[in-house]
N, C-alpha and C positions, 0 to 999 in steps of 0.2 A: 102494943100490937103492931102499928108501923114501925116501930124500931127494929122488930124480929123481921118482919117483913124486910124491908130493906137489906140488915144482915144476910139473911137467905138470898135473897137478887143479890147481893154485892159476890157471896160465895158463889154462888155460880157463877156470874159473870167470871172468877180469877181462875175457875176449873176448867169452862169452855176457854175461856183465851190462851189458858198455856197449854191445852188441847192443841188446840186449833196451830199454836207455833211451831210443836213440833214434827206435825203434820207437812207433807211434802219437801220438795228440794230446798237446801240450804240456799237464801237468797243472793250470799256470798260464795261462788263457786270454785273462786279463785284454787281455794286450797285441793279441793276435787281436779279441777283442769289441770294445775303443778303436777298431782301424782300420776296423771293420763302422759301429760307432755315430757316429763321425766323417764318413763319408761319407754317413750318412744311410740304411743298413740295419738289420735286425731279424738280430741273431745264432743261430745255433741251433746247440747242440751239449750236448755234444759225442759224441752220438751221433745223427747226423744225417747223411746223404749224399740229395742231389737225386734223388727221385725216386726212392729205393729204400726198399722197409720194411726196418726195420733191429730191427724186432721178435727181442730173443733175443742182439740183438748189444751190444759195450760197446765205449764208444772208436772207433766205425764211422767219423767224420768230424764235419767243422763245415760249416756253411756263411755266409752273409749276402747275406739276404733281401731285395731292392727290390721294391716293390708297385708295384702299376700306373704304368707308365710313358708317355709319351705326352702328350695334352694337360693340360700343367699339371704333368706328373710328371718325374722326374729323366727325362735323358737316359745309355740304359745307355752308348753307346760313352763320352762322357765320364767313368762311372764306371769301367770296365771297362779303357780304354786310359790310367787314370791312372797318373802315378807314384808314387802310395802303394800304391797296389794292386802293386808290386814288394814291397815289404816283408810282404803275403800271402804273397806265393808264397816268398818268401824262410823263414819260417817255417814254415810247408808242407813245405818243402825239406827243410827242418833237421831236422824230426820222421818224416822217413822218408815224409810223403803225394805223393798226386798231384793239383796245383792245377790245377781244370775251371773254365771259365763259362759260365752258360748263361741263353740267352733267349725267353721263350715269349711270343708275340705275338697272342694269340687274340681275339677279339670276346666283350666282359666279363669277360676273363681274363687279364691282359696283366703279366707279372713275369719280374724276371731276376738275374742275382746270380752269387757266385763260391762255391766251397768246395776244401775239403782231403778226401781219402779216403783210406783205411788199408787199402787192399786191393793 
């Protein structure tokens, strides 16, 4: 009877812990920052999510940042519909988030960009 016992605690403990790992942001972000700083964004994480305060929160998301785009500045669909930008989401994937992009196009305000979220 404690032998089953134990079994059973033992399976659960290997289910919740390899739960629990691939849950939120990869600890290693390196590979994530490369793809942001390769195509010519500012990374941010990895407690960071677009447009949310994440004040209190840890591991909340990443993103990467395009600055003014438009005359002279990257063009988002070309960053946005590229095929490295699979291998975001691919990571993303992997870690349990949800990969968003997003583009605000304002008058002296004009930036756009992708990230991961852990909600």
């Amino acid at each position: 009877m404690l032998r089953r016992a134990l079994l059973i605690a033992g399976l659960f403990f290997v289910v919740t812990a390899g739960a629990a790992a691939a849950m939120g942001p990869p600890r290693d972000d390196k590979p994530i920052q490369a793809i942001c700083s390769h195509a010519g964004g500012a990374y941010n994480g990895p407690n960071w999510i677009w447009r949310l305060d994440t004040t209190g929160l840890t591991d909340a998301g990443y993103g990467c940042v395009f600055p003014e785009y438009g005359a002279g500045g990257p063009d988002p669909s070309a960053i946005l519909e590229a095929p490295s930008l699979a291998r975001a989401q691919a990571l993303c994937s992997a870690a349990g988030g949800n990969f968003y992009t997003f583009v605000v196009g304002l008058p002296l305000w004009a930036y756009f960009g992708w990230g991961c979220d852990f909600f």
